[in-house]
N, C-alpha and C positions, 0 to 999 in steps of 0.2 A: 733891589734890582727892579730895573723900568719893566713895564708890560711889553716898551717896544725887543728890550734885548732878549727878552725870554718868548717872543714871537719871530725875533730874528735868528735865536736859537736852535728854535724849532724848525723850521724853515728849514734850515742849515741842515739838520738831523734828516728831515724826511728829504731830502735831495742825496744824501749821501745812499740811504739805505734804498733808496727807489734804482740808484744807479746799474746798469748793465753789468758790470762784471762776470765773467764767466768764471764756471769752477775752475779749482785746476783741476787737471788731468794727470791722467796716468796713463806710460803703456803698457802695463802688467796686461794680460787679458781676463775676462773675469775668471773665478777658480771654477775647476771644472765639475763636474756631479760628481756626488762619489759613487764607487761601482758599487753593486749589488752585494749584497750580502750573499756569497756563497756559499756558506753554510745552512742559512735557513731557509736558501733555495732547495738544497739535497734531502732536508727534514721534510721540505712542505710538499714536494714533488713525489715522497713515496707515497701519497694519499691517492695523489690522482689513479693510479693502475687499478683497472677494472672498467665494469659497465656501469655506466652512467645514465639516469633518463628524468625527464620533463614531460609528467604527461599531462595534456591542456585538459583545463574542465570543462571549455564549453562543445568541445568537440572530441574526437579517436586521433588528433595529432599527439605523437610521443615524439619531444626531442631526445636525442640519442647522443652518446659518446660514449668511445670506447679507447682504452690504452691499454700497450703492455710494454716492459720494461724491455731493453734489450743492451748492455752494457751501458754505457754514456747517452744514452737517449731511451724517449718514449715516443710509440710509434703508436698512432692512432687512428677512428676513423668517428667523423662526425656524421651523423644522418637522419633526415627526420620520416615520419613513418606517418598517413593519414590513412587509416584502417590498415588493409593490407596493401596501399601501394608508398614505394620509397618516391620522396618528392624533392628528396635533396639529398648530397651525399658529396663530404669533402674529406681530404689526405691529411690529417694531420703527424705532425716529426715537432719533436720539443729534443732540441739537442745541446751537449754541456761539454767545454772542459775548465780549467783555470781561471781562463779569464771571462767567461761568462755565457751566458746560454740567450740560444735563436730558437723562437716559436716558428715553425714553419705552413704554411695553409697549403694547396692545391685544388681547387675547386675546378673540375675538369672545364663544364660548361661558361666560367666568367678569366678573365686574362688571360685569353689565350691557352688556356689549362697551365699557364709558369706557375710556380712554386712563389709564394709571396713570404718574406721574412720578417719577424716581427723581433728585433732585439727584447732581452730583458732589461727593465730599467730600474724595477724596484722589486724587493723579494725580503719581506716581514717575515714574522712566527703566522701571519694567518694569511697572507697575499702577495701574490705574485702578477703584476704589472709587465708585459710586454708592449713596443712601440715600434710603428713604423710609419712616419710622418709626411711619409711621398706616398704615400697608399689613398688612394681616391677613397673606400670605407671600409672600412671601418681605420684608423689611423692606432687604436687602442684596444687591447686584451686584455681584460681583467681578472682575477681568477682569487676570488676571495673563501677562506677554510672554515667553515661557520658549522660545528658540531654534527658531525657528520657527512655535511651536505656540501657542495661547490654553489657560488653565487658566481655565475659566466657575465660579464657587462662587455661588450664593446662597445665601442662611441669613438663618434669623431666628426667631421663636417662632412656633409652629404649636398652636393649639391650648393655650399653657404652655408645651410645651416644646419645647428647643434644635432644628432641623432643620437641617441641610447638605447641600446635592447638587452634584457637583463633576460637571465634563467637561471632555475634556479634546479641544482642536478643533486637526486639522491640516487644514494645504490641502487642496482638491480639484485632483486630478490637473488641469489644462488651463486652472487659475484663476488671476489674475494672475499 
């Protein structure tokens, strides 16, 4: 074989494979998430009831949560404490049935005091992931079960960009 045809070859080869061709398509839509595990949502959720805190070490700020059980939801209240004055204080409702469970917020002083919703979207043997993606911030609730203790993360875009605040919440002394 000449060097011309095995150049004319090649040629050939890289025109075909450079070609446009689009994929083909499909109109299936993509498959959808699977839901939640509800089961090791109602496992991971009895942990939470009781008083929770965060107390900072470079100062007398203690973050604060508290829940209690009330049939098909948990009813709560967030609040952080810097000595003796409250500096912040929000409504939390974590509510369930069948098809899946809403983290609920209320912070009187920001939206208008509404009630912001945060779907559950994932729920492990150790974490429980709620979402709500129209929410200016925090878009994400994280709630990880780490040997007695809760690891709290929200995050979401702030403004553009990336923000994370993590806590990390053990009992209060005399609480469940």
């Amino acid at each position: 074989m000449s060097v011309r045809r095995v150049n004319t070859a090649l040629v050939a080869l890289l025109i075909c494979a450079c070609t446009n061709t689009p994929a083909p398509t499909t109109s299936e839509p993509a498959p959808a998430a699977p839901a939640p595990d509800m089961g090791a949502f109602l496992a991971l959720i009895e942990h939470l009831e009781g008083q929770w805190e965060q107390r900072s070490v470079k100062d007398s700020t203690v973050f604060n949560e508290q829940w209690q059980r009330s049939d098909d939801a948990l009813r709560g209240m967030g609040f952080v404490m810097s000595g003796r004055d409250t500096v912040w204080i929000e409504h939390l409702h974590i509510h369930w049935n069948d098809t899946g469970a809403t983290y609920e917020v209320r912070i009187p002083a920001q939206n208008g005091g509404r009630t912001i919703p945060f779907r559950l979207v994932l729920a492990s043997e150790r974490e429980l992931i709620f979402e709500n993606k129209g929410h200016d911030f925090p878009q994400r609730l994280g709630y990880q079960w780490e040997a007695d203790t809760w690891r709290v993360v929200i995050d979401g875009t702030d403004q553009g960009l990336h923000r994370e605040e993590s806590f990390q919440f053990t009992r209060r002394s005399g609480s469940l």
